[in-house]
Structure formats: C-alpha cells, structure tokens
N, C-alpha and C positions, 0 to 999 in steps of 0.2 A: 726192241722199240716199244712193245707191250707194256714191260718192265719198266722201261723210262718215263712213260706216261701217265702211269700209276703213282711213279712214286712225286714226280713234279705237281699232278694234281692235289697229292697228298701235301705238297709241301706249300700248294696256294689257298690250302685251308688251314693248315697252323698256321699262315702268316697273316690272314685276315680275320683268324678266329683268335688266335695272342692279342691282335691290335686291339681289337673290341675287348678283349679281357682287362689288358694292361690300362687303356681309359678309364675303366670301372672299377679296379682292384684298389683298395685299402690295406694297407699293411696292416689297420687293424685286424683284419679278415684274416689273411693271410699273411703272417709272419716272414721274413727272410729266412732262407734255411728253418723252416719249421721241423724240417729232420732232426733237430740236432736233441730234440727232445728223447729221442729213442736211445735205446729201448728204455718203454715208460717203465717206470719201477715196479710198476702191480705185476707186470711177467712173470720177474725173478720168484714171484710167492706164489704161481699156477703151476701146473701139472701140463707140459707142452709135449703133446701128442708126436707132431712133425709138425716139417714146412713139405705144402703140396704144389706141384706145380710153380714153384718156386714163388709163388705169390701169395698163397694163404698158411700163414700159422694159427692151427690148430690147439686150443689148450683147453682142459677138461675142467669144468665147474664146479659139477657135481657130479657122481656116479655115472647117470644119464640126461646129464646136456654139457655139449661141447661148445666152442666159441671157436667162431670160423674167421678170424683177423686176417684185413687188409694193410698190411704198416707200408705198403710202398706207395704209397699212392695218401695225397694230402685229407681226402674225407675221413682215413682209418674205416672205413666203414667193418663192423660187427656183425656177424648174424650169428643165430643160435639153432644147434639140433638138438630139439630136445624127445627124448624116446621114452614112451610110454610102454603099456604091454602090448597093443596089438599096431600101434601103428607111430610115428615119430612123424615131429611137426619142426619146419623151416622156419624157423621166423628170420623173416627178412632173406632177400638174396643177394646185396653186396649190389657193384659198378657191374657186372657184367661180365670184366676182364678178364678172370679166370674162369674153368670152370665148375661152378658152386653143384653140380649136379653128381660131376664125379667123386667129388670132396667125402658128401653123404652114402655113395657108396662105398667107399671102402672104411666109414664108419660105422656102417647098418645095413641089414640084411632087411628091414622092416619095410611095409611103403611109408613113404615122404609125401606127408600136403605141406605146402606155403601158407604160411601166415603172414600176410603183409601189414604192419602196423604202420605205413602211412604211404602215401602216393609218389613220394620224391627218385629222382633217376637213381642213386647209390643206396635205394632200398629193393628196389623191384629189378633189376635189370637183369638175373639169371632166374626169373619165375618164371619164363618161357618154357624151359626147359622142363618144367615139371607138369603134371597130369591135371591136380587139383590143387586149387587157390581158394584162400578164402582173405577177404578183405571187409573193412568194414560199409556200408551202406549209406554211404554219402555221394552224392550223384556228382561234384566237384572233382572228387577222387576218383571215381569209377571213370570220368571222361578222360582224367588224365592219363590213365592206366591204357586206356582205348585208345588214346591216341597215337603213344609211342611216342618214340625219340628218331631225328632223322642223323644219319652218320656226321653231317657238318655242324648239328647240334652239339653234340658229344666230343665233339674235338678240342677245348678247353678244357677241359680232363683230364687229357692226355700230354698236353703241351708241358715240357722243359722243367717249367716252377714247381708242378703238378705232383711230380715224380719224383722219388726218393734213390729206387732201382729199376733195372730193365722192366720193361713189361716180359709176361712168358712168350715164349720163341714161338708158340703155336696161337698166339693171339695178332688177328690181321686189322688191325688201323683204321685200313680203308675201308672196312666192311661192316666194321661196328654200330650196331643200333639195337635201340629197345622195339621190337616188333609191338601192333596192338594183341593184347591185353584182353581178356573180359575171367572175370571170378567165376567161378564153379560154385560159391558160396557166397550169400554175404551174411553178416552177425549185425546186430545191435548192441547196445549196452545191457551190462545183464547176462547174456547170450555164456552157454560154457561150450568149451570146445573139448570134446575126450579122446583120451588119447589110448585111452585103457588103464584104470590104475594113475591116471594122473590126467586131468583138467587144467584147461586155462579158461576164465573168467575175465570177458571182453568188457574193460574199463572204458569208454569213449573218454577222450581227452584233447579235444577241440583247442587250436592256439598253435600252434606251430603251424600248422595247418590243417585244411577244413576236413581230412580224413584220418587224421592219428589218434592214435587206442595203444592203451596201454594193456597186457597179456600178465593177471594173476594167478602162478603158479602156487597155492596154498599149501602143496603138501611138502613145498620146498622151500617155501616161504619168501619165493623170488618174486620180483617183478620185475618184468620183460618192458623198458620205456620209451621204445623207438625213439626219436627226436625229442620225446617232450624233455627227457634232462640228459645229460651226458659232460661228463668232466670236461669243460671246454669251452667256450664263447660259446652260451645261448643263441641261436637266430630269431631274433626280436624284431629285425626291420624288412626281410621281404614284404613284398607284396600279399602272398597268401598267409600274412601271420594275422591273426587278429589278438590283441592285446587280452583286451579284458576275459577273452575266452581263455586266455593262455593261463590269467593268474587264478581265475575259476578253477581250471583242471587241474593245477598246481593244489589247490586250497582242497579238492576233492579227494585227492590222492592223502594228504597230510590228514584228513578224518578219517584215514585205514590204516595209519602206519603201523596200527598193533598188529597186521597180518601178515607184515615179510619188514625181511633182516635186508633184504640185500637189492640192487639193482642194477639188471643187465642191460646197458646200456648200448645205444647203438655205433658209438663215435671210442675211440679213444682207450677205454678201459671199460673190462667185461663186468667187472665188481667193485659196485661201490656202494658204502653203508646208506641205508634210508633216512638216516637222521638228515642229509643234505636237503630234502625237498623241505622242513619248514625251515631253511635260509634260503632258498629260492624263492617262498614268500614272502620273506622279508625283506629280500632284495628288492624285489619288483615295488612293495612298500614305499622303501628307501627314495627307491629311483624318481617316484611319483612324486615324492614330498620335497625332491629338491636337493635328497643328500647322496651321499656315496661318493668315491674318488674315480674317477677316467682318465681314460685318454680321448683324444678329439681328435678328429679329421675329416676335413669336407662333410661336413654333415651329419658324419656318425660318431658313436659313442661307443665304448667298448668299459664298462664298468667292470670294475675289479673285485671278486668276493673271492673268501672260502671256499676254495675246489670250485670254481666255474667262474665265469665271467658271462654276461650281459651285452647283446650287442644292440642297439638299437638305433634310429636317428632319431634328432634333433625335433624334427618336426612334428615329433608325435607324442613329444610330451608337453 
C-alpha cells in the first residue's frame, strides 16, 4: 500500500507539473525529438573516459580537466574537473540526477572545491555533496542557492519529453530536490582561484543572469562559460536575463580573446573555438537593428546564427 501511494502521488505531480509545462513550452525552446541530434559530432574528436552510472559520459579535454556530460536528459548540462597540483576544482555540478560526487572520485584522488559559475538548478544541484563551494558574490544568486529547489519543482525535468534514456536505477523521483545552499567562499571580478600550478581568474559576466562569471584558465588558454555562450539557443528572454548586461559581458569577453583558444561550455559541447563570441556581438547588434532571420511563436523569437541561436521575445525589443 506504501508502494502504491508513492508512486500515484508521483504520478499526480507529473500530470500537474507536464500540464503547466506543455501551456508554456515553445517548440522553439524545446524541439521535438531533440534527441535525434545525438551523438553531437564534437564526441567522435574527444578522448571518452567511460559512461558512469549510466548517465554521465566522461571525456578528457586536456591532460587535467575532464568533461562530465549529461546527454540523457534535454539541458545536456556540462560540468568540468579540472586538477591542479594540490587540489582540483568542479565547475559546475550538473541536474542532480546522478551522482557527480562519485564521478570525481574515481577521477582523482585530490580534494574537490565547486566552482559555481551561476545560480540556475542544472548548474548547482549536486554541490551538496561537496565540502567547499565558491560562488560569485552577488546576493540575487546567493538567495537562490539558499533557497533550494522543492521536489514538485523539479518534476518538469524529469517528465516524458525531458528524457532521452532511463534515469539511473539508484536515483528516486520522489525524493529529489536541491537542499539550501550557502558558499564557503565568494570571488569578485578579478579574484584568482589556485589550484596549484594552475589558476582560474573570475571574469564577472552579468546577463544571463545576475550571478554568471566566466572561469579563465590561462595556462591552458581555456575559458570555463557557464551559460553566458554555448552552442545552442541562447536564453535571452527569462525573466532573470538582463539584455544590455548580457551584450556588455559578451563585448568584455571579446577584448581578451588573445588569452584562450577555446571554450568550455556548459550546454551541449565541451569545445568550442573562441572566435564565436565576437558573432555573438554581432548577433545581438543584428537583432537590435531590426535584422537577422527567425522563427516566431507566441511571442518569442529564436534567431538563427553561426553555431548558436538567439532566443528572445518580442517584447523587449
């Protein structure tokens, strides 16, 4: 009876939390079968470690930092371990769903802090798990982090369209949530973070939202870009996006491109050349002046570039 209760409860919140999805959902957003893109083409040119837990594939960048992919699941969310000499840094911890803690151990023997480059649930949700967090010092982000995620929040996630393959057999549905949250650390702009022998340098890059920072790796000439780009439909029109911040930190980033080749992004694909961020200026340009080709639905817009796309609405241009 236990058993039956559980799962019927389970099943009156996928069907009130699909409903409210499917009112709201945009096939520009969310494609049909967006699965069918897999496996993205950049794979086949990585070094793939394993698949852990049946849900993360693992594939190695450089030397010391790996790329911890989610492809079952519609975010793809990305994190990176990257290991220094005395100590290795998380950036980013994924949906939650697997888990991201074991992953790092049987990478590294080193301790693990989190680096969180921005506040959103498919960035932070298995930083629980770890000891020390450092986030950037934005008090919008810090409350979100504080807050957490409640289990009937997160069930849109998980729902039907959501999903590519099973979730792992040891992850429970009904129990799922982001706990509160508080940093062990926070950075500024500026700010370097060491790892031993290798540094990351905290870019503030406001616009996607009011807590994302981007993580300059110089001695590898990477850059770590949370949300601010990733091969994929930009997110231009939530509510926590601020425009002009966005194409600010965009414009900031493109007066360093002399310092890295590459960028690890959080969505999608782990490596992608730097030349793309000054078309992402010019996109935003584009978009302002009236030009560029779309698609249109209810209100929003999904603009079509060179390795990315543009999501915005209507109303806020």
């Amino acid at each position: 009876m236990k058993k039956f209760t559980c799962l019927f409860a389970l099943f009156v919140i996928l069907f009130f939390c699909t409903g409210e999805q499917e009112k709201d959902k945009s096939n520009l957003i969310q494609p049909e079968k967006w699965y069918s893109v897999h496996p993205r083409p950049i794979y086949s040119s990585l070094e793939k470690i394993g698949t852990f837990q049946s849900w993360f594939d693992v594939y190695k960048i450089t030397e010391d930092t790996y790329a911890i992919y989610e492809p079952n699941q519609f975010e793809e969310a990305i994190s990176y371990l990257a290991l220094g000499n005395d100590k290795a840094a998380l950036i980013d911890t994924g949906t939650g769903i697997g888990n991201i803690k074991a992953v790092t151990q049987e990478l590294t023997d080193l301790p693990v802090t989190v680096i969180l480059t921005h506040e959103h649930y498919d960035h932070v949700a298995g930083a629980y798990r770890f000891d020390e967090i450092i986030m950037y010092d934005n008090e919008q982000a810090l409350q979100v982090l504080k807050k957490g995620r409640n289990n009937t929040s997160l069930q849109q996630y998980i729902t039907e369209d959501y999903l590519w393959k099973p979730l792992p057999q040891d992850f429970d549905p009904t129990s799922w949530i982001i706990p509160s949250m508080e940093p062990t650390q926070l950075v500024k702009d500026g700010d370097l973070i060491d790892l031993g022998e290798r540094a990351f340098e905290v870019i503030y890059t406001p616009g996607h939202c009011p807590g994302q920072m981007c993580l300059l790796d110089q001695k590898n000439r990477i850059l770590f870009t949370g949300d601010h780009f990733f091969p994929g439909p930009l997110y231009a029109y939530p509510p926590d996006v601020n425009i002009e911040d966005y194409r600010a930190s965009n414009q900031k980033l493109v007066q360093r491109l002399d310092e890295f080749d590459h960028l690890c992004s959080g969505h999608n694909s782990p490596w992608v050349k730097s030349d793309v961020l000054p078309r992402v200026s010019d996109a935003f340009d584009a978009i302002f002046s009236g030009e560029g080709e779309y698609s249109q639905d209810n209100g929003l817009r999904r603009y079509h570039f060179d390795g990315f796309d543009i999501l915005i609405r209507e109303d806020m241009l």
